[in-house]
Structures are given as C-alpha cells and as structure tokens.
C-alpha positions as CSV (number, residue, x, y, z in Angstrom):
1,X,98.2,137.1,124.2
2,X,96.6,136.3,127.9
3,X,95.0,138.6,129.6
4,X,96.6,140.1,132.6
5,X,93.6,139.4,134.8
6,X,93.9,135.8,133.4
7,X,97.5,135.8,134.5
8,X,96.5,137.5,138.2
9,X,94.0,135.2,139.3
10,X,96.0,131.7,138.2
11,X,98.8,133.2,140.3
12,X,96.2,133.3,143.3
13,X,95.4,129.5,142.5
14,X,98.3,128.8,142.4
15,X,99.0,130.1,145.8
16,X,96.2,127.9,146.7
17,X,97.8,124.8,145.2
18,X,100.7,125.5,147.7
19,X,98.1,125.4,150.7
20,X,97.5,121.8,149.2
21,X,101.0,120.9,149.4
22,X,101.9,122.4,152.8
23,X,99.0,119.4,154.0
24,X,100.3,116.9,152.1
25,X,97.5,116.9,149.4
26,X,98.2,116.9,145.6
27,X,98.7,120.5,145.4
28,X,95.9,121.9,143.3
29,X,94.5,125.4,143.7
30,X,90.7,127.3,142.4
31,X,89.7,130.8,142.6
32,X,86.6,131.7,141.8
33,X,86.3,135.4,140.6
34,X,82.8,137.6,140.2
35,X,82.8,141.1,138.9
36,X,87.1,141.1,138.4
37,X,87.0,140.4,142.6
38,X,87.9,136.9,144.4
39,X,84.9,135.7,145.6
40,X,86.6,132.3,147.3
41,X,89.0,129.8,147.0
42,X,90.2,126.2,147.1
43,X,92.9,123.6,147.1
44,X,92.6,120.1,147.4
45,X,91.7,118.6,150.3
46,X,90.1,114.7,149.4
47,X,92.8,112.6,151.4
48,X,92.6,115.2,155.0
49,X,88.7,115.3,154.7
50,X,88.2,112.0,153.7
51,X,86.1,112.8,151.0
52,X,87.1,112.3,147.3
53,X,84.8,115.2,146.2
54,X,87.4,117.6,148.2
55,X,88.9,118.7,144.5
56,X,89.6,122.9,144.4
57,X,87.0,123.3,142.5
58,X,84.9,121.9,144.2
59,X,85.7,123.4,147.4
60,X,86.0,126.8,145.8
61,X,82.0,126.1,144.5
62,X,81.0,125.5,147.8
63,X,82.5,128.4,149.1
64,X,81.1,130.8,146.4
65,X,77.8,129.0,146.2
66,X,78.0,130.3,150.4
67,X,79.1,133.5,149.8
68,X,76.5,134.6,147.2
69,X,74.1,132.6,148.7
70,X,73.0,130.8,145.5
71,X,73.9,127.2,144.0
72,X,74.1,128.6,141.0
73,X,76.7,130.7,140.0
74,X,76.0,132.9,136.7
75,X,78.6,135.4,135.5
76,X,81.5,133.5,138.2
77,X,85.0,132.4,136.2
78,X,86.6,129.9,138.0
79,X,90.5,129.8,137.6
80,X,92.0,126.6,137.9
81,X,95.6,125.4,138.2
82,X,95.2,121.6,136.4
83,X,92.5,120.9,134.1
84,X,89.5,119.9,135.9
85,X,88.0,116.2,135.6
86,X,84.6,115.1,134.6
87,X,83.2,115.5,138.2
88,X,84.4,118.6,138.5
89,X,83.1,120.2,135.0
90,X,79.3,118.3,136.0
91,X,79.8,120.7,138.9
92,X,80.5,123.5,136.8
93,X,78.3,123.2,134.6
94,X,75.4,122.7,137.6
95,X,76.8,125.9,138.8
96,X,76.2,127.9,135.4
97,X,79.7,129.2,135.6
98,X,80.4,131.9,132.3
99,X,84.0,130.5,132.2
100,X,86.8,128.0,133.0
101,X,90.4,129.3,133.2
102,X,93.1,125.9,133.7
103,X,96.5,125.8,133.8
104,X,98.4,122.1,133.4
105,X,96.9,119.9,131.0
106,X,95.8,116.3,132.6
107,X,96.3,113.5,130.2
108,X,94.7,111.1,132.4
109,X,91.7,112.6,133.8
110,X,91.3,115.9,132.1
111,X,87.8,116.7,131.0
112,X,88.1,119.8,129.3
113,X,89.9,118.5,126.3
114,X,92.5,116.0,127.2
115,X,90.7,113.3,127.7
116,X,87.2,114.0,126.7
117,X,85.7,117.9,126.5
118,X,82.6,117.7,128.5
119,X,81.9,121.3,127.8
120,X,81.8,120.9,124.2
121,X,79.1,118.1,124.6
122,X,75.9,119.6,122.7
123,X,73.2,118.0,124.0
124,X,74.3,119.4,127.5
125,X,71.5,122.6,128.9
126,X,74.6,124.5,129.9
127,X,77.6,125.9,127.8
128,X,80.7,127.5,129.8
129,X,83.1,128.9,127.9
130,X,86.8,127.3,128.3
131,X,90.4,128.9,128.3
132,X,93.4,126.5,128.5
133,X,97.0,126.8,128.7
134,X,97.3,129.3,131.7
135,X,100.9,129.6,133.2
136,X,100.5,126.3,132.3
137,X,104.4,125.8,132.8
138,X,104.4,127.5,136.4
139,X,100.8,125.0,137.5
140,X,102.7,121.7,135.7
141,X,106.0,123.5,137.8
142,X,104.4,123.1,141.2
143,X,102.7,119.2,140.3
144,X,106.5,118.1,139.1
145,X,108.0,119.5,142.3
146,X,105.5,118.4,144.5
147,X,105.2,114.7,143.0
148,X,109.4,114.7,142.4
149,X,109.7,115.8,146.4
150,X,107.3,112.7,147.8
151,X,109.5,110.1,145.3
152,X,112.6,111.2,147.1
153,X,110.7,110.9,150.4
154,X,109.8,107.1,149.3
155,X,106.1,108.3,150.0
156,X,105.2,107.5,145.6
157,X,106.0,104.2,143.5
C-alpha cells in the first residue's frame, strides 16, 4: 500500500508537470520535500531556457540546494512524476538525497530501473533509496495527453 504522503507530494509534481505543459515543455514535474514540508519545486524547462540540463529535477535541486543553502541535500526525498534519467540520478546522487519517489516508468531513458538502475550501482559512494510506480497511471495520464494534444496540433512526427 503507498503512503499517503507519497500519494500528496506526487500530486504536487504533478501540478508542476502542468506548469511544463502550459509553456510548451514536456510536462514533467519535481518536488523536493524536507522534514514532510515542500522545500521547492520544478518542471521542465530545457527547450525555454535553452539549456538541456533544465529537467524538474534538476531545477527542483537547484532550488533546494538555494533554499537550504547547501549543495548537498541529506535527509531531502525528491518526488518525481517520470522516472529520472542518468543525468538526473548523478545529480541525485551528488546531492546525497535519502530517497527517490517516480511516477511513469521511461523505457527509453529511465535510469532508475528501466533502462539501467544507477542507484543500484555498488561501487557508487552514495546509495538513495528508490520507490517506483507512484500514481504512475495519473503521471503516464498527463505525458499521453500532453504528447497526443501536440500530434493533433502537427507540432510531433
């Protein structure tokens, strides 16, 4: 059974996801949580910053890492609405987080499991403990729509 926190705080990325679509960006949404409170958030934001580091959770690091005045990020969960790729996780890991929460699976970039699982690499200093699968219908919902709403625009081959 989830956790109800679990099941909060993916809602609030996904309501960040949804300030990714509004701009036009692959709507992808982070919250990073401290102590059970929202310490920052993120969506996706590569294509209107120009930067292809822009990911959520990367966004929602930065923000955090601001906040709490530290680049590390010890006892922080981020919450996730499509599992992160390998850039992403490095940054995670850097960060120290205690815990990954993702929504959507990603067949072709997902680092967390589909694809490779970066935090199950041994050798690695850091170890972040990894929950999948959350409201993973609802995240996958929001990609589908988003993705099915630019084909009918002609904007996606």
């Amino acid at each position: 059974m989830t956790d109800p926190r679990d099941l909060n705080f993916m809602r609030e990325a996904i309501s960040q996801a949804h300030n990714a679509w509004a701009l036009g960006e692959v709507p992808v949404g982070a919250v990073l949580v401290k102590d059970g409170e929202i310490v920052a958030t993120g969506f996706n934001q590569p294509i209107g910053t120009h930067d292809p580091t822009a990911h959520a959770e990367i966004m929602a690091l930065r923000a955090a890492a601001t906040m709490l005045g530290n680049y590390r990020l010890p006892g922080c969960e981020l919450y996730v609405t499509l599992e992160p790729c390998a850039m992403c996780c490095g940054a995670m890991m850097h960060a120290r987080l205690a815990r990954v929460v993702y929504g959507a699976s990603d067949p072709k970039t997902g680092a967390c499991g589909s694809v490779v699982n970066l935090f199950a690499q041994e050798k690695l200093n850091h170890h972040t403990a990894l929950v999948g699968g959350v409201l993973a219908d609802d995240c996958g919902r929001v990609l589908k729509e988003f993705f099915a709403e630019r084909r009918a625009r002609g904007m996606v081959s």
